[in-house]
C-alpha positions as CSV (number, residue, x, y, z in Angstrom):
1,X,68.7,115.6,97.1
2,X,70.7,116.1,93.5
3,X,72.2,114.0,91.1
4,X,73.8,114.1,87.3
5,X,73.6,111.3,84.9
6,X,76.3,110.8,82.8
7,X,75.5,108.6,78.9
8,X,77.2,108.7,75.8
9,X,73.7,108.2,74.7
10,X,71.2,110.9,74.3
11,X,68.2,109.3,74.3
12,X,69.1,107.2,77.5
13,X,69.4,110.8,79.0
14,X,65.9,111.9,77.8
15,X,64.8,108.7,79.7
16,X,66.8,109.7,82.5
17,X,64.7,112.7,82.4
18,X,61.5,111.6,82.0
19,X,61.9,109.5,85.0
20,X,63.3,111.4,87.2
21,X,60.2,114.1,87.0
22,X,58.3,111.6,88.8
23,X,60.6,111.5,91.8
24,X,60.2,114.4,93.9
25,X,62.5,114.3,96.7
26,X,65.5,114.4,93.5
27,X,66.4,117.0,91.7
28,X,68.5,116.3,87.9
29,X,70.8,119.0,87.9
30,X,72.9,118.4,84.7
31,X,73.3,115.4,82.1
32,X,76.2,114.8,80.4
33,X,77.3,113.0,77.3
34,X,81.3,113.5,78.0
35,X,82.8,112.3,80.9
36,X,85.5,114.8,81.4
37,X,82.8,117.6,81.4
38,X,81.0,115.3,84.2
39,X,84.7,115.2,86.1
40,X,84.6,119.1,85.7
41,X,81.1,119.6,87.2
42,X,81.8,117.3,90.4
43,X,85.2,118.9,91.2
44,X,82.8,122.2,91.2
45,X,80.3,121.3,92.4
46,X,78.5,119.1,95.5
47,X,76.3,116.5,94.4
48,X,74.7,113.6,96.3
49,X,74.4,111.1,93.4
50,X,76.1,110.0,89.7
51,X,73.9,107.9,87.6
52,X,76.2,106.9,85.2
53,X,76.5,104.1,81.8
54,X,79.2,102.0,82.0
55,X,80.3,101.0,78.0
56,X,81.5,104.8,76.5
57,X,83.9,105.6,73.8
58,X,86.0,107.5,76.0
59,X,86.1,106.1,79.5
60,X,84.4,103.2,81.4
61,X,81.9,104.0,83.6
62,X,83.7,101.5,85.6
63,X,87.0,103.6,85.2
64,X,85.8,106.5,85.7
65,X,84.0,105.7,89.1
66,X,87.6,104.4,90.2
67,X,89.2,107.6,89.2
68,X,86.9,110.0,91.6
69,X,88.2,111.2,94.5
70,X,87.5,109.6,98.1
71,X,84.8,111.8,98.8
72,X,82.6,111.1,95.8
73,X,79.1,110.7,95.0
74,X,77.2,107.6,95.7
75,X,77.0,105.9,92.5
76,X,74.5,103.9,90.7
77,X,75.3,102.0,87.1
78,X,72.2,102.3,84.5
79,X,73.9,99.9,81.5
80,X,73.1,97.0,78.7
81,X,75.5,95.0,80.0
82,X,74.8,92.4,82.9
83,X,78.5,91.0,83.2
84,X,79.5,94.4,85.0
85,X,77.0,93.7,88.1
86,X,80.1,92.3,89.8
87,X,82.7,95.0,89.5
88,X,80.4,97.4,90.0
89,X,79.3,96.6,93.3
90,X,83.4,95.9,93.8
91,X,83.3,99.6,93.8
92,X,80.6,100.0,96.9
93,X,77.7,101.6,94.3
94,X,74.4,101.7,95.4
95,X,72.4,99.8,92.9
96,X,73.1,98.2,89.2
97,X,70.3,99.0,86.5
98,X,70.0,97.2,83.0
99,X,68.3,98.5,80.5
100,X,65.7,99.1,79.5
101,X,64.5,100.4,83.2
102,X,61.4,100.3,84.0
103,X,60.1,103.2,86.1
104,X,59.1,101.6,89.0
105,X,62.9,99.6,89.3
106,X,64.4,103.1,88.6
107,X,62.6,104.9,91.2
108,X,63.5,102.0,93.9
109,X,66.6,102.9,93.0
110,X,66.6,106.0,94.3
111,X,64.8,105.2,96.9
112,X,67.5,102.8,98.0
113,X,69.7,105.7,97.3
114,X,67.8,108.4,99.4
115,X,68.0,105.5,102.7
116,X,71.8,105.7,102.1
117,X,72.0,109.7,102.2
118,X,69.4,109.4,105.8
119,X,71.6,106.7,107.4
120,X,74.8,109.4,107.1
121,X,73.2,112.3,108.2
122,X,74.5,112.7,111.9
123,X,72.0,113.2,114.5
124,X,71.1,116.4,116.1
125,X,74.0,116.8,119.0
126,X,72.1,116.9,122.2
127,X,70.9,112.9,121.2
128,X,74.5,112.0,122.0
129,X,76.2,112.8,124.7
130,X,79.9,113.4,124.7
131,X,81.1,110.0,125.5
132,X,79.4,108.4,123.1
133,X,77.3,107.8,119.6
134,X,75.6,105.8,118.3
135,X,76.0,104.1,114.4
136,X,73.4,101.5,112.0
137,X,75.2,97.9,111.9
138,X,73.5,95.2,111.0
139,X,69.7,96.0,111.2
140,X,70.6,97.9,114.9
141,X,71.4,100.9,116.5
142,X,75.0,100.1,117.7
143,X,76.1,102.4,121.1
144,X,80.1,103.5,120.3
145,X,81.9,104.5,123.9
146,X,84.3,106.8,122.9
147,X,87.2,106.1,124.6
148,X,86.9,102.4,123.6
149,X,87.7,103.4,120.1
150,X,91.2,102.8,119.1
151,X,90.8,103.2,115.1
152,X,88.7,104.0,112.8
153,X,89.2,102.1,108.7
154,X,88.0,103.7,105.8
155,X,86.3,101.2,103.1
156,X,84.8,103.7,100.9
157,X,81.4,104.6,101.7
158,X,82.0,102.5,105.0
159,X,84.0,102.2,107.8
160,X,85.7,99.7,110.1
161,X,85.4,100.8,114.1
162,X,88.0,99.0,115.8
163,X,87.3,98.8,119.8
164,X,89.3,97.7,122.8
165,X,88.2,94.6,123.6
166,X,86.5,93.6,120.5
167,X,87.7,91.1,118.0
168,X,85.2,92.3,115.3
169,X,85.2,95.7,114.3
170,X,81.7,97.4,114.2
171,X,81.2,98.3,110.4
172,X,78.7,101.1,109.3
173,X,77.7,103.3,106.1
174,X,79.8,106.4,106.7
175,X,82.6,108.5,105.9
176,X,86.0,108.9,107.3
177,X,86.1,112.5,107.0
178,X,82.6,113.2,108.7
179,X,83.9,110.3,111.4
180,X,87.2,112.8,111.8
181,X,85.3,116.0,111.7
182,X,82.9,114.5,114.6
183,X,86.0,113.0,116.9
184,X,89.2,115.5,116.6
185,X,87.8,117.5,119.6
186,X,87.8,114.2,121.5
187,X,91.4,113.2,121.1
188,X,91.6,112.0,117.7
189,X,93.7,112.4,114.3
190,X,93.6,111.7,111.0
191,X,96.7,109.6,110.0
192,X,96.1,108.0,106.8
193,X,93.7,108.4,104.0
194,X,92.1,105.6,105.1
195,X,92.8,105.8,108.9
196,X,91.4,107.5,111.9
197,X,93.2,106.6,115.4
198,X,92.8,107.8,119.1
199,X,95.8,109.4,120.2
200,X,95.6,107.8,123.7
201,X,95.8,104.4,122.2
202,X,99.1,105.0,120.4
203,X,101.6,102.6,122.4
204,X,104.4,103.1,119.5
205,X,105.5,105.7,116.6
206,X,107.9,105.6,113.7
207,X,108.0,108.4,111.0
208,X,105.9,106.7,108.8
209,X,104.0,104.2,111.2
210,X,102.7,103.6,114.2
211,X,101.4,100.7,116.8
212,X,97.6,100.4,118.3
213,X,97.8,97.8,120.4
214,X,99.4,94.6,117.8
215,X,98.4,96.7,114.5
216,X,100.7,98.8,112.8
217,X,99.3,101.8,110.8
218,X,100.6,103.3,108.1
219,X,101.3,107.4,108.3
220,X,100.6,109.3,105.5
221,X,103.4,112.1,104.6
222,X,101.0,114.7,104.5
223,X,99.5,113.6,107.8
224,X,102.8,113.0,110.0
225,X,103.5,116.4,110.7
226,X,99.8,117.4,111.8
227,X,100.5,114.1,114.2
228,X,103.6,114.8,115.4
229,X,102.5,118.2,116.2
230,X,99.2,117.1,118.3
231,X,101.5,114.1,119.9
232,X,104.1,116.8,121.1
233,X,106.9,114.6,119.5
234,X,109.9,115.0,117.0
């Protein structure tokens, strides 16, 4: 597993360093003291985690978290400042450090980290069959029929499963676009940025809209001719 750390502060980033030679499953590919030269090296490259400050003279750490694209890295904070724990895990990150961090809280960090990156592996194929998966929601293994799916909400790192006959959706640590890369053989389409829907659930289609049962869903303008073309419509 790789990650960057990002610190307007050099000596934070020989800390950073230092500590991360004693975690061997991780691998500190590049530090950075600029954010816009961290922004370069993720639109280049794939990494699995940003260790990043928060209080820098050119962007928040805050900010600049907000500004990456959907499919980002997961993130963890490592900053002076207490008052941010909120906002920053507003924006889904994996763990808040203060300094000065002491090894042992850092490497539980990444340890936390590492259980995220196992829990959105999928599984090898043969484990589930067509009709069905399987996802981690609330301490269990949760069994996902299909067919019973009628969308799918993106919440960042998580998403909503909304079934037929289920009031709650099922919510689990994963991506939309691994979720859509998994289900468009099965009948399913990306409609939204943040929506995944089962094509034979749709009771009811605008241009930019459509009905699942009493929900409407917004249709993005890049996604509505890849729908209309699967639905066979004009």
């Amino acid at each position: 597993m790789t990650f960057i750390a990002l610190d307007d502060e050099p000596l934070a980033l020989l800390l950073v360093e230092r500590l991360a030679r004693d975690a061997p499953d991780w691998e500190l590919l590049r530090t950075f003291t600029d954010a816009a030269a961290a922004a370069a090296f993720l639109g280049e490259n794939t990494v699995d985690l940003l260790l990043s400050d928060i209080n820098m003279p050119d962007v928040s750490g805050l900010e600049f978290v907000r500004q990456l694209p959907e499919e980002r890295p997961l993130i963890i904070f490592l900053t002076a400042y207490r008052e941010h724990a909120h906002e920053g895990f507003e924006l889904d990150v994996v763990d808040y450090l203060v300094k000065p961090v002491r090894p042992e809280r850092f490497q539980r960090a990444l340890g936390k980290a590492a259980e995220w990156i196992r829990l959105r592996e999928p599984g090898p194929a043969p484990a589930s069959p067509p009709d069905h998966f399987y996802v981690y929601s609330e301490y269990e293994e949760v069994r996902i029929v299909t067919a019973d799916i009628r969308f799918v909400e993106s919440m960042g790192d998580y998403v909503k499963i909304h079934l037929a006959g289920q009031d709650r959706p099922v919510i689990t640590l994963e991506r939309l676009k691994h979720l859509t890369e998994q289900l468009r053989e099965r009948g399913f389409q990306r409609i939204h940025r943040s929506y995944l829907v089962n094509l034979a659930r749709i009771d009811a289609k605008q241009k930019y809209r459509l009905r699942i049962g009493p929900d409407w869903l917004p249709v993005g303008e890049t996604f509505a001719e890849h729908l209309t073309a699967r639905l066979g419509t004009k």
